[in-house]
Legacy VTK file of the C-alpha trace (Angstrom):
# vtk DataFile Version 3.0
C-alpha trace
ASCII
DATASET POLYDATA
POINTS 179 float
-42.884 -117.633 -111.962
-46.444 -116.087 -110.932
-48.650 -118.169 -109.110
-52.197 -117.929 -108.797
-53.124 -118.765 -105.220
-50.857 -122.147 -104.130
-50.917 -123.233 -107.856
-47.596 -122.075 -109.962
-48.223 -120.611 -113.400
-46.048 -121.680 -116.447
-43.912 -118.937 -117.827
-45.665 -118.431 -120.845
-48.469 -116.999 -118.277
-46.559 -113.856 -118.332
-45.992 -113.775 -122.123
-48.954 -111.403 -124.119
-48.665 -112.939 -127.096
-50.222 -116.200 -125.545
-53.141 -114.090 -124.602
-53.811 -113.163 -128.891
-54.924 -116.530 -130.907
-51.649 -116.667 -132.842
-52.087 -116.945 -136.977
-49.267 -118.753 -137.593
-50.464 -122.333 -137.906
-46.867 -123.793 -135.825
-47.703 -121.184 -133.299
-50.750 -121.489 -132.694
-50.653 -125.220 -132.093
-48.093 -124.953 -129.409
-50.095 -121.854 -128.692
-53.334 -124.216 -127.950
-50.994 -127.268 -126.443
-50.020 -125.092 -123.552
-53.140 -124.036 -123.059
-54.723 -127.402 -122.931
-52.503 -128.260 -120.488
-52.644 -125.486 -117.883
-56.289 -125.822 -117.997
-56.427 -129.372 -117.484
-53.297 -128.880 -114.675
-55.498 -126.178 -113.065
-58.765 -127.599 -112.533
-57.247 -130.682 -111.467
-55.654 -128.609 -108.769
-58.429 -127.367 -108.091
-61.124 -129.789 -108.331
-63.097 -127.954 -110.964
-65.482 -129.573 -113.186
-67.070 -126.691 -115.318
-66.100 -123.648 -116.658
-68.508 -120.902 -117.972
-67.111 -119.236 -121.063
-69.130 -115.989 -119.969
-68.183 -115.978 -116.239
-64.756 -114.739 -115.083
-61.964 -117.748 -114.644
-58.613 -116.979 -113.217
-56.417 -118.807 -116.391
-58.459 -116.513 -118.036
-57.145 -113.151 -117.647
-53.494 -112.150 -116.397
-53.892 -108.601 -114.935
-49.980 -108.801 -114.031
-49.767 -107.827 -117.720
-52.959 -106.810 -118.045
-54.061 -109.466 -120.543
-57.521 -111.356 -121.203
-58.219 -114.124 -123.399
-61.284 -113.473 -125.895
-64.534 -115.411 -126.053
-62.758 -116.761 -129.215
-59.948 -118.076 -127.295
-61.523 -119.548 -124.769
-63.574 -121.671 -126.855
-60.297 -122.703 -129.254
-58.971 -123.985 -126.444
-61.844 -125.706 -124.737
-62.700 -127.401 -128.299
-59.783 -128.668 -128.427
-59.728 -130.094 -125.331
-63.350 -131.485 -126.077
-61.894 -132.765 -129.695
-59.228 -134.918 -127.589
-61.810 -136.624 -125.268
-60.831 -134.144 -122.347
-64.237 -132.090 -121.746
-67.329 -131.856 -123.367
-69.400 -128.834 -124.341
-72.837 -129.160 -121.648
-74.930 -126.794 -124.362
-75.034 -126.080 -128.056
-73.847 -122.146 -127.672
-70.509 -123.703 -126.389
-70.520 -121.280 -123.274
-70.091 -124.358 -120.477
-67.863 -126.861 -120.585
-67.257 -129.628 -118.518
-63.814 -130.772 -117.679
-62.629 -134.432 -117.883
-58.570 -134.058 -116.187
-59.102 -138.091 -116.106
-61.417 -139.658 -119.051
-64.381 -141.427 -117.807
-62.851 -145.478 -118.041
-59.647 -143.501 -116.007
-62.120 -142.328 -113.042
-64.013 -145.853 -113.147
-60.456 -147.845 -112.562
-59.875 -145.035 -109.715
-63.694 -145.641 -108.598
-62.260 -149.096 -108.758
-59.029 -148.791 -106.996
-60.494 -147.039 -103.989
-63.528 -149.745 -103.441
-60.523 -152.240 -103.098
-58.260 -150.347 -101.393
-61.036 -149.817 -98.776
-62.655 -153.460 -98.848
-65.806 -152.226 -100.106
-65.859 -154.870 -102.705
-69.556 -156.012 -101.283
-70.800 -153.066 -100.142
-73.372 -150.684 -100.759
-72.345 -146.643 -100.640
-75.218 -143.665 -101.663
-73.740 -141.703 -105.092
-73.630 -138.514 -102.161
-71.017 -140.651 -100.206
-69.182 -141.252 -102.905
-68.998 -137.705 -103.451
-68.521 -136.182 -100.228
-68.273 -138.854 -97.795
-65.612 -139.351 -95.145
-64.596 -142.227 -97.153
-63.129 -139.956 -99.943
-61.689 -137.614 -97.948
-58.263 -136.701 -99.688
-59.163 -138.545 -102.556
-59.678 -137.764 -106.216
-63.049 -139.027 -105.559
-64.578 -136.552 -102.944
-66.382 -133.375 -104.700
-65.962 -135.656 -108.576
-68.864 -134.126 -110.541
-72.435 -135.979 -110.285
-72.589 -136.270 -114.165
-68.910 -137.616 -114.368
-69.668 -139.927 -110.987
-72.594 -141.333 -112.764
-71.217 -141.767 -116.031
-68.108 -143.771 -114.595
-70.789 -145.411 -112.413
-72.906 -146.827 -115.516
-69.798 -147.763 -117.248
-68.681 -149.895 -114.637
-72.324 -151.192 -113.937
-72.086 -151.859 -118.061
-68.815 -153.860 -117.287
-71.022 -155.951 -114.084
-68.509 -154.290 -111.400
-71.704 -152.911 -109.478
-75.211 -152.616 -109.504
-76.654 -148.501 -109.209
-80.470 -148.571 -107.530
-82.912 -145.736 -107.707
-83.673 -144.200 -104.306
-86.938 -142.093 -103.258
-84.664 -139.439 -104.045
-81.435 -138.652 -105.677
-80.069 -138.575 -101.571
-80.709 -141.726 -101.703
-79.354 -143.202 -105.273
-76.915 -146.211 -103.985
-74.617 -148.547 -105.714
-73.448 -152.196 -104.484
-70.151 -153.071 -105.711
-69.410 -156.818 -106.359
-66.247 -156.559 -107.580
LINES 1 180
179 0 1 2 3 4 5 6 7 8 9 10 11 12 13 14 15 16 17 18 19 20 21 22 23 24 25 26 27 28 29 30 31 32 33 34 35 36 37 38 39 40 41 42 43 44 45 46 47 48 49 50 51 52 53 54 55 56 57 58 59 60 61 62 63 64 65 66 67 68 69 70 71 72 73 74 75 76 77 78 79 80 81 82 83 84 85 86 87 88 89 90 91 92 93 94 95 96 97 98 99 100 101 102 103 104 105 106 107 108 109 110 111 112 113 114 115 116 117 118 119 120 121 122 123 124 125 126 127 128 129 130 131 132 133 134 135 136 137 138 139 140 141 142 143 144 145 146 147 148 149 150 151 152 153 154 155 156 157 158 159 160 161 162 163 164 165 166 167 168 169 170 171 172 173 174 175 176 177 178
């Protein structure tokens, strides 16, 4: 099994044929399955958020067999990873893509989970040390998206878990839980 950096690649990494959009409909769907998942798997890993259709991406090419994925590819699989709730297409050309590896309620309950686990349940943190503060350290939380932060953020301010207040700038955007 190849890996790319620490992160082990599935076998079918090292199978061409899983680099070609297949035409057989059974094949193709397992085809796009796998392919869903190792891209979900890998940015996890990885904490990545967004991936540019027109800018290199290691799942992308395999030059062990000397393999890329076409545009087309690329943007089968991403749709159907946006089709399933899993990412979201950030323009109308479909050429960046934002990743969700947990849905938006999933990283509010972890947003959650962490403000209880760290009795923050009356506090107030800025969005930036939610981010990147010491506080998420070695958490799912530190480096989360802003977009996917504040979208989780809203929901949960929706639901009356916490209250989000404008700052002088966005440095300075803060929430108050009251959990």
């Amino acid at each position: 099994m190849q890996n790319l950096g620490e992160f082990k690649l599935p076998h079918f990494f090292n199978y061409p044929p899983y680099f070609t959009l297949q035409t057989v409909r059974d094949t193709r769907e397992k085809q796009i399955q796998l392919w869903k998942e190792l891209i979900i798997d890998y940015c996890r890993a990885h904490n990545i958020f967004i991936i540019e259709l027109d800018q290199d991406f290691p799942l992308f090419s395999n030059p062990v067999i000397e393999r890329s994925l076409s545009h087309e590819a690329r943007e089968v699989f991403l749709s159907a990873l946006v089709s399933e709730g899993r990412a979201e297409w950030l323009d109308k050309g479909h050429r960046k893509c934002l990743l969700l590896w947990h849905r938006i309620q999933e990283w509010a309950d972890l947003i959650l989970r962490f403000v209880k686990d760290n009795g923050l349940e009356n506090d107030v943190m800025t969005i930036e040390e939610i981010r990147s503060g010491t506080e998420t350290r070695g958490t799912e939380l530190h480096g989360i998206d802003r977009t996917i932060l504040m979208r989780a953020l809203k929901l949960l301010e929706h639901k009356g878990k916490l209250a989000i207040f404008k700052g002088t700038s966005a440095d300075d955007e803060g929430v108050k839980f009251s959990i």
